[in-house]
MIDO-391538 format. One line per 8 residues: number of its first residue (from 1); their letters; for each residue x, y, z of N, C-alpha, C. Coordinates in steps of 0.001 Angstrom, whole numbers, plus 500000, padded with zeros to 6 digits. Each point is the difference from the previous one (the first is absolute). Example, Ala and Ser with C-alpha at 12.3 -4.5 7.8 and 13.67 -1.06 7.14 Angstrom:
% MIDO-391538
1	as	513190/494310/507800/499110/501190/500000/500900/501200/500000 | 499650/501050/499280/500820/501190/500060/499230/501090/500730
//
This chain:
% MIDO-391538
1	xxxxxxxx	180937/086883/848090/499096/499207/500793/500710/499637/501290 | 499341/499922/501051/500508/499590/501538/498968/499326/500535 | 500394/498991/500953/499513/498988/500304/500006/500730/501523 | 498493/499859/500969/500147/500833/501158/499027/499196/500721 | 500951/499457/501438/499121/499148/501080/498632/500400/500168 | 498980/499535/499865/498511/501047/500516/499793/499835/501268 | 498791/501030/500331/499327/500480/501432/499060/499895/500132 | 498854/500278/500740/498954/499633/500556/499263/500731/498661
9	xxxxxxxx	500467/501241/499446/498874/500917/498751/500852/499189/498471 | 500445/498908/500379/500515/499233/498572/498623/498852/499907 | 499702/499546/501261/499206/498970/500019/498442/500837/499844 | 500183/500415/500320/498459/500670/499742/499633/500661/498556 | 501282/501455/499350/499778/500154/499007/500689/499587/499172 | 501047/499379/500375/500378/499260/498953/501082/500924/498761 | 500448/501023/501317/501384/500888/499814/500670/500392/500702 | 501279/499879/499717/500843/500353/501371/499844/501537/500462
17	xxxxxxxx	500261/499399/501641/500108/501118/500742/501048/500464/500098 | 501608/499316/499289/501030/500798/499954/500618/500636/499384 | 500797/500497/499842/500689/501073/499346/501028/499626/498863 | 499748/500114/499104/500809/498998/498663/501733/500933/500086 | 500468/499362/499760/501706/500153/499853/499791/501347/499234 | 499361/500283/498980/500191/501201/499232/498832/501148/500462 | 499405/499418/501155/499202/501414/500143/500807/500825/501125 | 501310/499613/499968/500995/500583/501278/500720/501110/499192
25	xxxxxxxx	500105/499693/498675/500686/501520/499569/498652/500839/499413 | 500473/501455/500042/499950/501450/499692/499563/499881/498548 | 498188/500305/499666/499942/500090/499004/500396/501572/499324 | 500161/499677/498558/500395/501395/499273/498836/500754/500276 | 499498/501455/499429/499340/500727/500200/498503/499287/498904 | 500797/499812/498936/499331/499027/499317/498973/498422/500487 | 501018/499408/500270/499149/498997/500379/498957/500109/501174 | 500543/501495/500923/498914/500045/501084/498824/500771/499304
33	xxxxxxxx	500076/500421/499429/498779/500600/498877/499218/499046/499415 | 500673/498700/499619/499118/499513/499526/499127/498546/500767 | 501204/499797/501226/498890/499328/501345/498960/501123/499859 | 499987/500963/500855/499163/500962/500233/498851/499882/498989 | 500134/500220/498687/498846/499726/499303/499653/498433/499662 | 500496/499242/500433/499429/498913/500243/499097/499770/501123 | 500885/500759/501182/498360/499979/501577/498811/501283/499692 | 500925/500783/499200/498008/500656/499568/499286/499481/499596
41	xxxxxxxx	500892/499291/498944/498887/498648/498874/499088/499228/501392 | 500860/499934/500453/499120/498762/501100/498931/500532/500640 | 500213/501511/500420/498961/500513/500817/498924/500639/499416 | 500318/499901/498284/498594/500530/499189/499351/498496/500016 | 500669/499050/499584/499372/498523/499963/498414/499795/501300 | 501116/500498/500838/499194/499471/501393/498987/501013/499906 | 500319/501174/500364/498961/501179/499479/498943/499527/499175 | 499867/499530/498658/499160/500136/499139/499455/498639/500413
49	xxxxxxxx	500412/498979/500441/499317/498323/500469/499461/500854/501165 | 500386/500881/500727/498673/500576/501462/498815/500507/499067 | 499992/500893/498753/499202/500640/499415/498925/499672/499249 | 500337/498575/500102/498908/499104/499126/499775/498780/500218 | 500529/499403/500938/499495/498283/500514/498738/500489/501369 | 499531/498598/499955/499013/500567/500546/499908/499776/501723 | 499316/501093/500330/500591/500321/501360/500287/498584/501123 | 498976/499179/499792/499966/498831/500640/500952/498778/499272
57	xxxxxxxx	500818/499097/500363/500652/499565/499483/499661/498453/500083 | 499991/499053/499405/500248/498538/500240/500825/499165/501288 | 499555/499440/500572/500719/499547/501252/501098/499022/499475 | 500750/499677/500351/501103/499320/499369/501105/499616/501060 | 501058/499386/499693/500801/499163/500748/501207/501028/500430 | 499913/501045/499208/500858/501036/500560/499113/501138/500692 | 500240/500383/500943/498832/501277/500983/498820/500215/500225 | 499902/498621/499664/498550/499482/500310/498473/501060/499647
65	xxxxxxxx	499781/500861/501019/499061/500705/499346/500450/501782/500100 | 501196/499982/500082/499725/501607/499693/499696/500812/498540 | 499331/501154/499934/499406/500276/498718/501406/501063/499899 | 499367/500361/498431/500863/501002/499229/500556/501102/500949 | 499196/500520/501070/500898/501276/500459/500449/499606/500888 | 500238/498748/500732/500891/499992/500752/501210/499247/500071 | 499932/499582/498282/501326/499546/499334/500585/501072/499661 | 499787/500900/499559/500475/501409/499584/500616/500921/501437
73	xxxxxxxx	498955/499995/500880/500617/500495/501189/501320/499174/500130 | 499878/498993/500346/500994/499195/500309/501085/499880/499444 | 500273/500368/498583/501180/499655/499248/500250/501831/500107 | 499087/500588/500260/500477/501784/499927/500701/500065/501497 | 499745/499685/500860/499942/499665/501097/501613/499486/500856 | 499940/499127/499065/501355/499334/500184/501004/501076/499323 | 499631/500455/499032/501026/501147/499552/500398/501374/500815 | 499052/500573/500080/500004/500708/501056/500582/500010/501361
81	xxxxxxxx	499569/498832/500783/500409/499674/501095/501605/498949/500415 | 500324/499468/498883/501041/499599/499848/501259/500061/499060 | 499563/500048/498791/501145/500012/498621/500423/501515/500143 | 498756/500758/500058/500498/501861/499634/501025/500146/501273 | 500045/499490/501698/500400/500248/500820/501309/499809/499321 | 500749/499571/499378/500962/499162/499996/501244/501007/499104 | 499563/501283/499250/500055/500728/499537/500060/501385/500758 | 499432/499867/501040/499191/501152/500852/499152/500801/499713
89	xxxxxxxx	498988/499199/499263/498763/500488/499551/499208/499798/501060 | 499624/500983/501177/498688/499822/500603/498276/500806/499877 | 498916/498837/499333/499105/500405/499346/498857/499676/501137 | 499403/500464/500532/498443/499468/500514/499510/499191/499487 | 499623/499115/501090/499345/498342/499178/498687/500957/499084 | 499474/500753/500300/498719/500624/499584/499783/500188/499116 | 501596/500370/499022/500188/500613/498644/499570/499024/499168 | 500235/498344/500555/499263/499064/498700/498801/499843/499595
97	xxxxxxxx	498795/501050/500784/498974/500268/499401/499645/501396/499492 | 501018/500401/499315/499513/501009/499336/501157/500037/498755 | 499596/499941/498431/500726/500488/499023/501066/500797/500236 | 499373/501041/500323/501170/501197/499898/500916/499660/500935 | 500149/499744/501530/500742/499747/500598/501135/498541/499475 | 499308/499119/499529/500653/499028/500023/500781/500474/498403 | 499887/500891/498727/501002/500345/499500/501196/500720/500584 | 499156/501109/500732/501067/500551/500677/501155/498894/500678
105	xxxxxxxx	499351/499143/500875/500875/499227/500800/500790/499219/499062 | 499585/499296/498528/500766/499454/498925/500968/500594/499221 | 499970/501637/500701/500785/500556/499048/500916/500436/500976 | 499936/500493/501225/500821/499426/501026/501185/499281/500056 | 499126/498887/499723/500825/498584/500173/501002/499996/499012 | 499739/500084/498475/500651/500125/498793/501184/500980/500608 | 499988/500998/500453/500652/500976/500022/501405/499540/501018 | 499269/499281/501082/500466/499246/501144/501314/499039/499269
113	xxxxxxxx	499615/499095/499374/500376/499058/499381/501272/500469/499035 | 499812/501273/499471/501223/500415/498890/501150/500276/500686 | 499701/500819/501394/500859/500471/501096/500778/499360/500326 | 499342/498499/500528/500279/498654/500943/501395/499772/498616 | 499622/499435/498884/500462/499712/498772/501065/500725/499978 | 500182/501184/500025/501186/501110/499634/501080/499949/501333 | 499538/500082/500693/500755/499389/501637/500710/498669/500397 | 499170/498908/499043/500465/498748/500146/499178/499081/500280
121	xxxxxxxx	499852/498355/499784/499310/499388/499964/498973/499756/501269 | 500364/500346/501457/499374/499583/500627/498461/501081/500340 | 499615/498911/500143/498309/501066/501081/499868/499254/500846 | 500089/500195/500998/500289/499171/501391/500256/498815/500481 | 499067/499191/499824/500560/498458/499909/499615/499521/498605 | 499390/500710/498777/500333/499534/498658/500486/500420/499061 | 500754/500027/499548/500175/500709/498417/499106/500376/499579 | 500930/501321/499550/498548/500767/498795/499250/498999/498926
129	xxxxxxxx	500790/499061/499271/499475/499237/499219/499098/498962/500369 | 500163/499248/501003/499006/498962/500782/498738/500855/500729 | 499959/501489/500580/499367/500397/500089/498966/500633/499015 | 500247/500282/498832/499213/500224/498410/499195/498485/499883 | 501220/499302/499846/499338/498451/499391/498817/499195/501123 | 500298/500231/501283/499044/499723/501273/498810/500650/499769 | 499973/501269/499854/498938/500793/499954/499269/499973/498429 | 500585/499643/499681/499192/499953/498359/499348/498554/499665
137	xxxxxxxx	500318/499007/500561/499958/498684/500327/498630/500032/500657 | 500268/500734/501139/498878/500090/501510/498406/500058/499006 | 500720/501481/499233/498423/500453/499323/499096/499350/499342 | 501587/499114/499087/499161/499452/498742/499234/498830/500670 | 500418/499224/501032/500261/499123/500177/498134/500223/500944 | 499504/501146/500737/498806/500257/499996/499004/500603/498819 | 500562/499935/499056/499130/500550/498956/499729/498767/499488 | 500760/498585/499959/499747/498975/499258/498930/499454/500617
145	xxxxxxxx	500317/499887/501570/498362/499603/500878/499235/500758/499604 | 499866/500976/499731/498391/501025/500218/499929/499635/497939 | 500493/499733/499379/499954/499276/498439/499565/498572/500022 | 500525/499480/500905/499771/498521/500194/498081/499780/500542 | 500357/500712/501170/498572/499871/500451/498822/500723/499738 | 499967/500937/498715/499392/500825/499613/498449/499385/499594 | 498742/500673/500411/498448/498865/499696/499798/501484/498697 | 500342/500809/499607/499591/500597/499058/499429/499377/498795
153	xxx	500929/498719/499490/500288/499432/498718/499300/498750/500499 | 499719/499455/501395/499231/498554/499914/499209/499965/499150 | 499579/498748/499959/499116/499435/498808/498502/500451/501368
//
C-alpha cells in the first residue's frame, strides 16, 4: 500500500493520477499477461453496457445529459487519441465507431503494451503499468455512468 498526494482526477474520480512506487518496475511476461487480460475484461464490460442500456440515458450529476454513444465515443476516444499514443499506437479517431476497427486497434494496443513491457517500464510520460490501470479505470469508470443512468430498468 502507498499513500500518494492527489490531483485534480483524484478529486473528481476519486483515483490517483499518479504513478504508485511499484508501477515503476518491469512486469514479468506473466504479470503483463495478466494486466492485459484484465483491460480486455474492461473493454468487453464497456462493450456489452453499450449493447444493452438504453440509448438515452438519465441526466445526472455526472455528464449531465450525454447518452450512451457518446459515453462510449468518449471513453473509446480517449483511448485512441491519447493512452494508445503513448505506446505508439496511432489509430483514427474513426475506428471507435466501428467493431472491427476498434478490435483491431485493441489488439494493437495489447501488442503495443508487451513491447513497451519487454523494453522497460516507461511509455512516455507513464509507465506501462499506470497506463493499463488509467485506461481500464477510464472505461470502467464510463460503463458505470451509462449503468448508473440506464432508463431500460426504470420503474
Amino acid at each position: 500500500m502507498e499513500r500518494l498526494e492527489g490531483t485534480g482526477m483524484t478529486d473528481y474520480y476519486g483515483t490517483s493520477g499518479r504513478t504508485a512506487a511499484p508501477e515503476f518496475e518491469q512486469m514479468t511476461e506473466a504479470e503483463c499477461e495478466r494486466k492485459i487480460a484484465l483491460l480486455r475484461a474492461c473493454w468487453a464490460t464497456v462493450d456489452d453496457a453499450t449493447s444493452r442500456v438504453s440509448p438515452e440515458l438519465r441526466t445526472g450529476p455526472r455528464g449531465g445529459g450525454r447518452d450512451r454513444d457518446q459515453l462510449f465515443r468518449l471513453a473509446n476516444g480517449a483511448e485512441i487519441d491519447d493512452f494508445a499514443k503513448r505506446v505508439g499506437i496511432v489509430t483514427p479517431l474513426e475506428a471507435r465507431d466501428s467493431p472491427e476497427a476498434m478490435r483491431a486497434h485493441r489488439d494493437m494496443f495489447c501488442a503495443a503494451i508487451r513491447e513497451h513491457n519487454a523494453r522497460g517500464p516507461a511509455a512516455r510520460t507513464w509507465t506501462v503499468q499506470f497506463l493499463i490501470r488509467r485506461c481500464a479505470y477510464h472505461q470502467l469508470d464510463h460503463d458505470w455512468e451509462m449503468e448508473d443512468r440506464d432508463l431500460s430498468s426504470a420503474p
